[in-house]
Phi, psi and omega in degrees: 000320187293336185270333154310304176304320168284338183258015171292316185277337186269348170294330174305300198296294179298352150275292187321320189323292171286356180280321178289329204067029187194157168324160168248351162255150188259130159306143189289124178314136177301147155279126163254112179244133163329152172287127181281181183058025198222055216275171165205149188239117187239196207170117164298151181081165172282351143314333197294325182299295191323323186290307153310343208260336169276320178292337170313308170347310214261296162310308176291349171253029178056042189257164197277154193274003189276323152318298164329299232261311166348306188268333192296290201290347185257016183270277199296315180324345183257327194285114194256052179232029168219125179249056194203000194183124168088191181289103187094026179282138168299112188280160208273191208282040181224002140147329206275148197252117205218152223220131171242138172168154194210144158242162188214125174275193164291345168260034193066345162322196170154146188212153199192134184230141178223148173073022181272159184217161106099007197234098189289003169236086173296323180298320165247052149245349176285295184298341163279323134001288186284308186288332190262340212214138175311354179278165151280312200240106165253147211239158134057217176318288220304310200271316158300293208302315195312294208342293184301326181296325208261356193104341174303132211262146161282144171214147140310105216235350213256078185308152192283343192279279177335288167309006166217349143299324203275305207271018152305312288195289206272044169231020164239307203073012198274146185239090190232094175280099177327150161239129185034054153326113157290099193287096171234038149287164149338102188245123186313147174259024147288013192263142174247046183228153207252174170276156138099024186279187175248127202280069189234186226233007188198134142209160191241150191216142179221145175230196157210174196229199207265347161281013181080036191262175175221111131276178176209153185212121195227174191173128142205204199236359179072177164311133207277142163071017172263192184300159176300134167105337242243126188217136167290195175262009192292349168252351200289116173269135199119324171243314190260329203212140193214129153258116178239135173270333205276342190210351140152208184203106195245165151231155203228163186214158136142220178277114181294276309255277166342305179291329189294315175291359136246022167072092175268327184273343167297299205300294195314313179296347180240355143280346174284295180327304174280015137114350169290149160288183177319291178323271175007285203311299189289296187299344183259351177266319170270031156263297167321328194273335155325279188305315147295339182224057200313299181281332158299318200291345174285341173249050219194145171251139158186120172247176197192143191237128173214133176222156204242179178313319178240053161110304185300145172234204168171175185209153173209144186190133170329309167241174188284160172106030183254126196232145188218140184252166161228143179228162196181189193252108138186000166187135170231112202229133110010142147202139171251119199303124144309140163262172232241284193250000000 
């Protein structure tokens, strides 16, 4: 009786098979999940170690990595010697210093702030965003009072350091976005940022924690001198920064413009979905930026950070020098991304 039955049922399917000609169902793709207890945390840039080194704080005692990245990113958002995030960010060219950033958990949440002044941690005011309010995104005025309204103190964000590059700066006005520019000024030994990091324009941290969950966090102050009002892709969800929990996570660094126009860090994750590896994954999104911007992409900084479900990670980036750190308990390493050109 039991073989009958079984040769009943494959008899069902393979007739439907052939009246559609195709299956009639797809089996569902396996989730590949992380090893518990095994959280890892990564980051762009040479900033990116401190930051790890707070968000680990979080991790290893078995805290959500959307707490890790939170904490991780607000170690450069105070130092005010990386003049690219935060508090002493160069400001664009009418003077004002204006701070972008979103964070995203494993259940798609997600928050965002553009165009904040005057407030030194936007990654939490972004996660406040995501918790407090039916939105993604708040902008501008909008985006300060929620702040105020909410506790967040006004500061003075513009460092007397800043403040006299920029007005070095306006006695050219040329306007160029450097690549991986080296900060080897005088760094106070209140700074909680280490010397000699790169003077670049983002950063983004994606961790997973010890239940296998994934976040992401991305922040900066944007391209230095640019027009007022002007936002990259680093708050942009989709673009500067992508959460899939079933399939990994990228952030992206350099000139936003670029990543916006192919939505880069969504495009790396659904190419990780199709079976690339990180590394893969990133070299095939700035091979679009190739491809779309032939000749910018030769004068041009864009990097892309990625890590999958179980762990692995990788980088990729248009020109050489883009450095991304990782911590985990078996290692806290450096790594220098390949480059294109």
């Amino acid at each position: 009786m039991s073989s009958r039955r079984k040769f009943l049922k494959a008899s069902v399917i393979t007739g439907a098979a052939a009246v559609t000609g195709s299956k009639i169902f797809a089996l569902p793709k396996k989730i590949i999940k992380p090893e518990l207890n095994n959280p890892i945390v990564i980051s762009t840039w040479d900033f990116g170690k401190p930051a790890n080194a707070a968000a680990w704080e979080v991790l290893k005692n078995g805290g959500k990595a959307l707490n890790a990245v939170e904490a991780g990113v607000r170690i450069p958002e105070k130092g005010h010697s990386n003049q690219s995030v935060g508090y002493g960010g160069l400001p664009d060219r009418d003077g004002f210093v204006t701070l972008d950033a979103c964070i995203m958990d494993h259940q798609y949440n997600c928050g965002s702030v553009m165009c904040l002044e005057n407030i030194m941690h936007p990654i939490s005011v972004a996660r406040m965003v995501m918790e407090k309010t039916p939105h993604v995104i708040l902008t501008g005025q909008g985006a300060l009072e929620f702040a105020l309204a909410n506790g967040f103190k006004k500061e003075n964000l513009l460092t007397e350091e800043s403040k006299k590059d920029w007005q070095e700066w306006l006695k050219t006005s040329h306007y160029q976005p450097e690549v991986n520019v080296e900060n080897k000024k005088a760094i106070s030994k209140n700074d909680p940022m280490p010397g000699g990091i790169k003077n670049h324009d983002t950063i983004g941290m994606l961790a997973i924690d010890s239940l296998g969950n994934l976040s992401g966090a991305c922040t900066t102050s944007g391209l230095a001198y640019k027009m007022h009002g002007r936002v990259g892709d680093s708050p942009v969800i989709g673009a500067g920064l992508y959460v899939d929990n079933e399939i990994g996570a990228a952030t992206a660094t350099g000139v936003g413009e670029e990543v916006i126009r192919i939505v880069g860090s969504h495009l790396i994750v659904e190419l990780m979905r199709q079976g690339l590896s990180p590394e893969d994954a990133c070299k095939a999104g700035v091979q679009r930026i190739i491809k779309i911007s032939p000749e910018k992409s030769k004068n041009i900084q864009v990097g892309f950070l990625a890590i999958n479900k179980k762990g692995e990670f990788g980088a990729y980036c248009l020109q050489k020098g883009f450095t991304y750190a990782v911590k985990n308990d078996k290692e806290e390493t450096m790594y220098t991304a390949k480059s294109f050109y």
